[in-house]
C-alpha positions in Angstrom: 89.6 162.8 -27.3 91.4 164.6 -30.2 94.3 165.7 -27.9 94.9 162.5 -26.6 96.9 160.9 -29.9 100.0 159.1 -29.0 98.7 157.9 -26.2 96.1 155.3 -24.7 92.7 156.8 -26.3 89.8 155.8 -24.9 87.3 154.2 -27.5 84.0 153.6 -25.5 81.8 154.1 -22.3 82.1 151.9 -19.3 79.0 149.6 -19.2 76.6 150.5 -17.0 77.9 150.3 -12.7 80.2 147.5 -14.2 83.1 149.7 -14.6 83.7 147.9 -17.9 85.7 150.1 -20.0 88.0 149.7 -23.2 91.0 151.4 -24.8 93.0 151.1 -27.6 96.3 152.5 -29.2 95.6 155.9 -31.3 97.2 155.8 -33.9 97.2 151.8 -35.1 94.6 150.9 -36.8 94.1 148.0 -34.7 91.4 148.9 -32.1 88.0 148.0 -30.4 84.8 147.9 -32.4 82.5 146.9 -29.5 81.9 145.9 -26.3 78.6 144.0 -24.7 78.1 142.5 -21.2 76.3 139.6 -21.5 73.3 138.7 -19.2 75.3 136.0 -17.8 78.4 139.0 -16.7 81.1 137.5 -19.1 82.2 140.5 -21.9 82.0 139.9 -25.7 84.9 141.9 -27.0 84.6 142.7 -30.9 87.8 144.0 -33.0 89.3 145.9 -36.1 92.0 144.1 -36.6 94.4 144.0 -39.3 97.0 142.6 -37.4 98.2 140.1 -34.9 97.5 141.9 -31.3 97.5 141.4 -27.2 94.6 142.5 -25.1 96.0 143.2 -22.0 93.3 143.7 -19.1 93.8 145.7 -15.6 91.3 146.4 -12.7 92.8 150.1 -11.4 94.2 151.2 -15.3 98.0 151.0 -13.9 98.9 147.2 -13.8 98.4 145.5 -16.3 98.6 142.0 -17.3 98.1 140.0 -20.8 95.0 138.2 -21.1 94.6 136.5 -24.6 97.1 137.3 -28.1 95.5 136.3 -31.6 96.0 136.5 -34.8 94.7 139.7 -37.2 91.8 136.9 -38.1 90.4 136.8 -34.7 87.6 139.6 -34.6 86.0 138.8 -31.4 86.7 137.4 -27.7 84.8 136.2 -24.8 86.3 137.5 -21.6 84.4 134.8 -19.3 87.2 135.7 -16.4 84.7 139.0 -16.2 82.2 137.4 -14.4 84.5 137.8 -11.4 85.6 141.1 -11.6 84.0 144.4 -10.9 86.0 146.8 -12.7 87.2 145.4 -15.6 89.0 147.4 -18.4 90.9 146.4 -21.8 93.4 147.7 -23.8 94.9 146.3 -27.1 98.0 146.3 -28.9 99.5 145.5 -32.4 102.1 142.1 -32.1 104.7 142.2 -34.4 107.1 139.6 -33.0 108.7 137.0 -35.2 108.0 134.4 -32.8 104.2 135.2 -32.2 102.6 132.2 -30.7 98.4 133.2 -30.4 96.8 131.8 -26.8 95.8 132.9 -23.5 98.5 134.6 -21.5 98.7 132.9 -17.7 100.4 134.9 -16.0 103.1 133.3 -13.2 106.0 134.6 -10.7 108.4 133.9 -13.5 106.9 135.1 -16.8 104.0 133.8 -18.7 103.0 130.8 -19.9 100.8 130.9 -23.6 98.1 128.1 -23.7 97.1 127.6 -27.3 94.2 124.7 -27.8 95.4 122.5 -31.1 93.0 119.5 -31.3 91.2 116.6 -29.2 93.5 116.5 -26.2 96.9 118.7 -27.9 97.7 121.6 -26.8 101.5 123.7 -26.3 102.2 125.2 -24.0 105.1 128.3 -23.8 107.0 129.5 -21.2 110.3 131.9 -22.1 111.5 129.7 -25.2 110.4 126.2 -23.9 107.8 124.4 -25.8 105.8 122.1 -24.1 103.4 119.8 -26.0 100.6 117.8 -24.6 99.8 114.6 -26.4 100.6 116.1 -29.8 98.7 113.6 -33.1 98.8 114.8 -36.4 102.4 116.4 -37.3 100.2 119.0 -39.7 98.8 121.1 -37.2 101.8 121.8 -35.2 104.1 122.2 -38.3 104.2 126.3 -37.5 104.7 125.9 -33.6 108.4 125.9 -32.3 110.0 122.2 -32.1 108.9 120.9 -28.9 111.5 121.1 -25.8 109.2 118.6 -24.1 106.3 116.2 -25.1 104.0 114.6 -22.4 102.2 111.2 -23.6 99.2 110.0 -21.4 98.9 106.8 -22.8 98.9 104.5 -25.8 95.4 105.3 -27.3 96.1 106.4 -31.0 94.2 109.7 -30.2 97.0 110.9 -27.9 100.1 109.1 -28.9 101.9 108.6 -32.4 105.4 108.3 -32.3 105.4 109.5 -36.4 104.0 112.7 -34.9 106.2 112.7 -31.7 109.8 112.6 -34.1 108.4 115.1 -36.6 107.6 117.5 -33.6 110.0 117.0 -31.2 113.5 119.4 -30.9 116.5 117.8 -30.7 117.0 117.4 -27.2 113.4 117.3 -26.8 112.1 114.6 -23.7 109.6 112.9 -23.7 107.7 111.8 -20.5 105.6 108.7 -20.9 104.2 106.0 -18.7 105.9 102.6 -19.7 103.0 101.5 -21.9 104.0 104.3 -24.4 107.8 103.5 -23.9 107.5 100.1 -24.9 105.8 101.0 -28.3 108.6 103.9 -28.7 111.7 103.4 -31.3 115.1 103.0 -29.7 115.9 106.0 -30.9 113.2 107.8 -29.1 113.5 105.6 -25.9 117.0 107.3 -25.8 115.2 110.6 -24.9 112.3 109.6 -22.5 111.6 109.9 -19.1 109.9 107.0 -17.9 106.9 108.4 -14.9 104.9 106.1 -13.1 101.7 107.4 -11.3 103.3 109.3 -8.3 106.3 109.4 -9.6 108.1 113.3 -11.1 110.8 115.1 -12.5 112.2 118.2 -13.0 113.3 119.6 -16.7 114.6 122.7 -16.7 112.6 124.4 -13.5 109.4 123.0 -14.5 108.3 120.3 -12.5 106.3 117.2 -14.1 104.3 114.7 -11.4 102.3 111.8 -13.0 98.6 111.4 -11.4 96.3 108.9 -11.6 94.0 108.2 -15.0 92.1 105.8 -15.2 88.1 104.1 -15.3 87.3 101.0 -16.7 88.0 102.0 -20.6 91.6 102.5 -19.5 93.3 99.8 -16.5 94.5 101.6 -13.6 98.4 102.2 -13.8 98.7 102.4 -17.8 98.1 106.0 -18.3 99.2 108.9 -16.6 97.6 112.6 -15.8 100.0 114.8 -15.2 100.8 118.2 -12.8 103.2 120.4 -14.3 104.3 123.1 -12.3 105.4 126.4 -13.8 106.7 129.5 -12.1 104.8 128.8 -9.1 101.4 128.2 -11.3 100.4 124.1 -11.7 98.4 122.9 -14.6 96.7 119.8 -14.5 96.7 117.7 -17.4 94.0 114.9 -17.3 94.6 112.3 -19.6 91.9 109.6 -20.6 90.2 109.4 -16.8 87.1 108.9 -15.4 85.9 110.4 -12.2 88.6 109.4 -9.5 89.4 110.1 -5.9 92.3 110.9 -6.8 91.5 114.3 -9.3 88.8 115.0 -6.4 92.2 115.4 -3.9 94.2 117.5 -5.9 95.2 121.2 -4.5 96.3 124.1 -5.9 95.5 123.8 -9.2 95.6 127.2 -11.4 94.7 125.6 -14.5 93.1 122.5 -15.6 92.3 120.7 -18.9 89.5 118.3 -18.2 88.3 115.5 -20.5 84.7 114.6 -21.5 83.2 112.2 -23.6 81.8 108.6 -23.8 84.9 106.9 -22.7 86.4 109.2 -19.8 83.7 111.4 -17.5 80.5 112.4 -18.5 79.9 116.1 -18.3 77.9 116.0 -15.0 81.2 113.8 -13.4 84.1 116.1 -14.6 81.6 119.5 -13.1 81.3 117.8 -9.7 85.2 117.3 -9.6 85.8 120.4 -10.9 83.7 121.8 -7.8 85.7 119.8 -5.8 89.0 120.8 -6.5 88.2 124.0 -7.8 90.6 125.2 -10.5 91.2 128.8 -10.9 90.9 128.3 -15.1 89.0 125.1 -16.5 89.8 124.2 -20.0 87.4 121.4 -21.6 88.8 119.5 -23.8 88.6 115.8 -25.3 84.6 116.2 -25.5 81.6 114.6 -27.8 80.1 117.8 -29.4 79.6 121.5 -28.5 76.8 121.0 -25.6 78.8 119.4 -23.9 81.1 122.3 -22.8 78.2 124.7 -22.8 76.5 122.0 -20.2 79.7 121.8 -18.3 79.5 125.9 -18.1 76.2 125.8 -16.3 77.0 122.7 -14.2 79.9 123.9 -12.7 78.2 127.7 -11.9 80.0 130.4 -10.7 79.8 130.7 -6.6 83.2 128.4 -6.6 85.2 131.3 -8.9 86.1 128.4 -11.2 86.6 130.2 -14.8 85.5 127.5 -17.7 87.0 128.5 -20.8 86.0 127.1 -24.4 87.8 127.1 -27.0 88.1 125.5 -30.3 89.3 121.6 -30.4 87.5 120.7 -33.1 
């Protein structure tokens, strides 16, 4: 390996007939520790990291595409997408960006979108320099993201809308999208800047497409709250709201990722599996839930036969 400094330098063994292998920049300090296949086929990635960095992942070790970026605090990473991939290798790299945003890297026809989980049912979004915020409560946490180009509001619960949060976030010609519930509790000042959906309804901000869906069960009247579909660069993310298990999620198509909710007053765990099942996601976010077994629950339920990806993360 010694005469293979200044380039890619291979760090490890694949695993096994897995074809798991990793690699790592030779001379940053920033590198692979170890690697494990679980029983289950996901990959626990370990780090030395004393940086922000990218693992980028590639099936053939030519293309390769961003998977996940993190900051030099992040040590480890659970590569559940493995599970569906025979060859699977890694490589990592030191970020050093002034306008580093840490998330998974979803990769579309026109660039990459960042997800980065903040709390309950918030989470941004980034695509090229537009910030996209998802029923953003509790101005704190986002005060180190970029001001937000455009804030969707499900509804009027206090655990995803506060218009205190929503000025202190929002960029100066940020838009807000709200159903009219929200509207109606909005400042005139902020009513100047929102879009108004009801469910059906869409609109297009700057090439990414927003539809309201459906959300509702009987904690929250049909009509009042909105899911919504936003499409970027070809990919289309389903945002759920505060729903229960409708006909209407069951119909939806073409869904690359998904953030589906889970507690006591939305789906139980078992309902927001079967849906998933049904309209099979590429990547399944869980968000919105009671306590950690229910996403590990929602893991098993859901299985893998459907290639449905559940990611956890950290809302809590």
């Amino acid at each position: 390996m010694d005469g293979v400094r200044g380039r890619l330098k291979m760090l490890g063994v694949a695993l096994c007939a897995m074809a798991v292998s990793f690699f790592a920049e030779a001379q940053e300090p920033t590198g692979f520790r170890s690697i494990q296949r679980l029983t289950n086929s996901e990959v626990q990635l370990r780090l030395n990291s004393t940086s922000s960095y990218r693992i980028n992942v590639s099936t053939n070790l030519t293309a390769w595409e961003p998977l996940v970026s993190a900051a030099r605090q992040s040590t480890q990473y659970l590569d559940s997408g493995a599970v569906y991939r025979t060859n699977r290798y890694y490589n990592v790299v030191e970020v050093t960006a002034t306008n580093f945003l840490a998330g998974d890297h979803i990769v579309t026809e026109d660039g990459e979108v960042i997800v980065r989980p903040v709390n309950h049912a918030g989470f941004v979004l980034r695509w090229k320099s537009m910030m996209i915020y998802n029923d953003p409560v509790g101005s704190s946490r986002y005060s180190t993201f970029p001001k937000a180009d455009v804030i969707l509001v499900s509804h009027s619960h206090t655990d995803h809308f506060d218009s205190g949060t929503i000025s202190s976030v929002r960029a100066t010609n940020g838009v807000i999208i709200a159903p009219q519930a929200v509207y109606s509790s909005l400042s005139a000042a902020l009513r100047t800047a929102t879009i108004v959906l009801t469910n059906g309804a869409s609109t297009n901000i700057n090439g990414v497409q927003i539809e309201a869906v459906p959300a509702y069960n009987g904690n929250h009247p049909r009509g009042t709250g909105n899911g919504y579909v936003v499409t970027i660069g070809g990919k289309r993310f389903y945002m759920a709201g505060d729903t229960g298990d409708v006909a209407e999620m069951r119909a939806l198509q073409n869904i690359d990722v998904a953030f589906l909710c889970m507690n006591s007053f939305t789906m139980t765990t078992a309902a927001a599996a079967s849906a998933a099942r049904d309209f099979r996601p590429r990547i399944l976010y869980p968000y919105h839930y009671s306590t950690p077994d229910n996403i590990n629950n929602l893991k098993r339920l859901v299985g893998t036969e459907h290639g449905i990806e559940v990611r956890l993360r950290a809302w809590y």
